[in-house]
C-alpha positions as CSV (number, residue, x, y, z in Angstrom):
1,X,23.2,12.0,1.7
2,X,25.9,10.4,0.6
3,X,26.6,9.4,-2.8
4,X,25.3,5.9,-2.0
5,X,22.7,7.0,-0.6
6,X,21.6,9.2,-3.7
7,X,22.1,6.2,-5.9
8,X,20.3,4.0,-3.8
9,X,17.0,6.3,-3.6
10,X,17.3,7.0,-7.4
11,X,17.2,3.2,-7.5
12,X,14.2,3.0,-5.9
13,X,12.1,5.4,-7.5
14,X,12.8,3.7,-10.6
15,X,12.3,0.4,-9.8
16,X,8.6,1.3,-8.0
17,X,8.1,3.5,-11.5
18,X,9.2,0.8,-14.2
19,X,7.8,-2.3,-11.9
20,X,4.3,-0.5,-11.8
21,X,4.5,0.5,-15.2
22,X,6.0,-3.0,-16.8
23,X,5.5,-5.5,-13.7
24,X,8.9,-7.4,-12.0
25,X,8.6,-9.8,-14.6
26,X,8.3,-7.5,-17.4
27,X,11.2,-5.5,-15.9
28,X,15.3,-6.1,-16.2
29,X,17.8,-4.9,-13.8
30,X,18.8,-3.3,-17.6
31,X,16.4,-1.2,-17.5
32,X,16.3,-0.1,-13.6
33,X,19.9,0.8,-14.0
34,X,19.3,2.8,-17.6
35,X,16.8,4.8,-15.8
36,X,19.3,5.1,-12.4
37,X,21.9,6.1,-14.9
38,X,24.2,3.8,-13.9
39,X,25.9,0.5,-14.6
40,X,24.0,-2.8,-13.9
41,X,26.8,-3.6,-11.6
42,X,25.5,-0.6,-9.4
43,X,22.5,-2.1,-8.6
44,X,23.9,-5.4,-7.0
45,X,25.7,-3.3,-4.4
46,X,22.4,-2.4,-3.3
47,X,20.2,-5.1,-3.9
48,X,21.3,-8.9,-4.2
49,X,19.2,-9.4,-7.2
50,X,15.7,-8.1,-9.0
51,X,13.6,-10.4,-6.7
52,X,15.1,-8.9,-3.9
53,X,14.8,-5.6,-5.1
54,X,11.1,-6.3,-5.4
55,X,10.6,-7.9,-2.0
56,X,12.4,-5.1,-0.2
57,X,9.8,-2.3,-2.0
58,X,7.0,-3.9,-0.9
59,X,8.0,-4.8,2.5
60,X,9.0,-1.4,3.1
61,X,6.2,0.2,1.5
62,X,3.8,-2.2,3.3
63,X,5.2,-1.7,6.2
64,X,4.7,2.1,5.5
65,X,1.4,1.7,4.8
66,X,0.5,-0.1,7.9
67,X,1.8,2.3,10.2
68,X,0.1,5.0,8.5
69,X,-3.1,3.3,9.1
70,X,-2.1,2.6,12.9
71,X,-1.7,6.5,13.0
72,X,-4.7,7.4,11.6
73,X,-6.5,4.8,13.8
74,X,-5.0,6.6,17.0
75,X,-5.7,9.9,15.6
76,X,-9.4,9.6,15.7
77,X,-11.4,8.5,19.5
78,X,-14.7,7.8,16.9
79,X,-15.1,5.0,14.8
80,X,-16.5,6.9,11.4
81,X,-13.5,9.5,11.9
82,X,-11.2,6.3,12.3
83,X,-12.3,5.2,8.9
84,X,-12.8,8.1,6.7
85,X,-8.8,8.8,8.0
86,X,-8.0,5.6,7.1
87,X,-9.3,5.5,4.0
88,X,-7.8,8.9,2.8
89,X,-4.6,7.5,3.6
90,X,-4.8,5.0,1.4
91,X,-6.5,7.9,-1.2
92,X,-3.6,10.0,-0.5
93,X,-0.9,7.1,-1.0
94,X,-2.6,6.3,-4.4
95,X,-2.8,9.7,-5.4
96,X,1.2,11.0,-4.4
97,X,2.6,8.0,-4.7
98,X,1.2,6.6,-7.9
99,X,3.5,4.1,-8.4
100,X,4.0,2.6,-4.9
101,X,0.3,2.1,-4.8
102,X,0.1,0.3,-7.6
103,X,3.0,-2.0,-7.2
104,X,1.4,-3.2,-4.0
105,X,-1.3,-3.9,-6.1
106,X,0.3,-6.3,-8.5
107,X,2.6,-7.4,-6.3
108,X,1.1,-8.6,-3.1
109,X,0.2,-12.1,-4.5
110,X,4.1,-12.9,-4.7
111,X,4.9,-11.0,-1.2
112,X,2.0,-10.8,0.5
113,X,3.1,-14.4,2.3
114,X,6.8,-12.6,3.5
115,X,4.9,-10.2,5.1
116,X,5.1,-10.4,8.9
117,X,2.1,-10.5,11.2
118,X,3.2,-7.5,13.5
119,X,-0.3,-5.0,12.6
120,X,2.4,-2.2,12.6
121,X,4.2,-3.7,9.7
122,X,0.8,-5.6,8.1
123,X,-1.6,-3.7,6.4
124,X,-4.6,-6.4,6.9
125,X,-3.5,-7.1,10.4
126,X,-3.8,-3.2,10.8
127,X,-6.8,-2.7,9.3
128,X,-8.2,-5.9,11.2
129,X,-7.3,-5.1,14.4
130,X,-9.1,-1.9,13.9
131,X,-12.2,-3.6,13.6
132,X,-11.6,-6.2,16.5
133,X,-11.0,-3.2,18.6
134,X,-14.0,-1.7,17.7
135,X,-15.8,-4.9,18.2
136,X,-14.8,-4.5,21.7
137,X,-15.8,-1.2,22.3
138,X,-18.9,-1.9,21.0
139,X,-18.8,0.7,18.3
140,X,-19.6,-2.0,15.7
141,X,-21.8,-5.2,15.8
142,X,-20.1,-8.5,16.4
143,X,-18.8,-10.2,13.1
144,X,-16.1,-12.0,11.3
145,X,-13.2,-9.6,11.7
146,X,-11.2,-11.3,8.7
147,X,-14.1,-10.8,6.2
148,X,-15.0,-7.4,7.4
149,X,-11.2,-6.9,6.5
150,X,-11.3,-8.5,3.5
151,X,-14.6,-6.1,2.2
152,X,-13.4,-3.3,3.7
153,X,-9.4,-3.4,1.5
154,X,-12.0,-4.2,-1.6
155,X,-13.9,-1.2,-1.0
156,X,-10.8,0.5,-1.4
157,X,-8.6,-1.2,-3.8
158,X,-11.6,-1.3,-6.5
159,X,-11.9,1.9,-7.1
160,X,-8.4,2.3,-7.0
161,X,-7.9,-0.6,-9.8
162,X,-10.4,1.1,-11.9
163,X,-8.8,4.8,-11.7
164,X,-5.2,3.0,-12.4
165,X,-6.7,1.4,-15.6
166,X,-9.0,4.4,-16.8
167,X,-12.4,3.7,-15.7
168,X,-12.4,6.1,-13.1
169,X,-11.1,9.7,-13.6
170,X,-9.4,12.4,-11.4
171,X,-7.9,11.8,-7.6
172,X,-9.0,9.0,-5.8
173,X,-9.5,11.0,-2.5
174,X,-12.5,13.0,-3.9
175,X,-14.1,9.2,-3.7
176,X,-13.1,9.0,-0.5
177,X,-16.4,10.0,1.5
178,X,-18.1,7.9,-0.4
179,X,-15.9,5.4,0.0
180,X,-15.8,5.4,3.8
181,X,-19.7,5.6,3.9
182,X,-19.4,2.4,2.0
183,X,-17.6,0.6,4.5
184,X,-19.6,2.2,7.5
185,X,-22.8,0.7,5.7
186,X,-20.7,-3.0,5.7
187,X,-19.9,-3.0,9.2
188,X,-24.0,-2.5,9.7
């Protein structure tokens, strides 16, 4: 990597660490570029400005996220496979990468309307078109594919709400089973 490039990832991982921990609001580009090391004058060769920062991180990490789920969904011919996959990806994203998960929590409300409707960049268009497919096929019973989506991303994030503010203890992925027997039982 280049030198750039170093700066840049450094940036990053401190920006997803201190906006998870603090929020976007409660963060300054003072304080991403204290924990980068660098000048505050850094960051804007990188990033425009905080917002944009913040916009970037979740697209990209939404984005990621989707096409995890897409791969997991491809990955598996039978619909209970399909979903206990997909939902340990979302396990394994919460437990490795902490602070990604959790700024997608708090901050899809202010992106969540920049994200594009391509299901390989979307996570509810991913997960939705899982369920329309399997609609389809007939591996499920007919139903509202939105609200099925909806449930299903509650089952998920819940839990994973509760472990990020101490309810719940230890990895989220040894939930997982129970998890995705959870949203088997939803889709009947």
């Amino acid at each position: 990597m280049r030198d750039g490039s170093k700066t840049r990832a450094k940036i990053v991982t401190e920006a997803l660490r201190l906006f998870a921990d603090k929020g976007v609001a409660g963060t300054s580009i003072r304080d991403i570029a204290g924990a980068v090391g660098v000048a505050e004058a850094a960051l804007y060769r990188h990033f425009a400005s905080k917002d944009a920062l913040s916009r970037s991180l979740f697209l990209d990490g939404y984005a990621r996220l989707a096409a995890d789920i897409l791969a997991a969904d491809q990955a598996h011919p039978r619909f209970d496979a399909k979903i206990m996959r997909i939902v340990e990806v979302f396990c394994e994203l919460f437990d490795e990468d902490r602070a990604l998960f959790t700024f997608l929590l708090l901050s899809q409300h202010t992106h969540l309307a920049e994200v594009p409707d391509e299901i390989d960049r979307n996570v509810v268009e991913a997960v939705r078109s899982i369920f329309a497919g399997a609609m389809q096929r007939k591996d499920i019973p007919q139903r509202d594919a939105d609200l099925l989506t909806a449930m299903a991303l509650g089952i998920v994030a819940q839990p994973a709400i509760f472990t990020i503010y101490g309810r719940l203890q230890g990895p989220l992925r040894n939930r997982a089973p129970d998890m995705a027997k959870a949203i088997l039982a939803l889709m009947g």
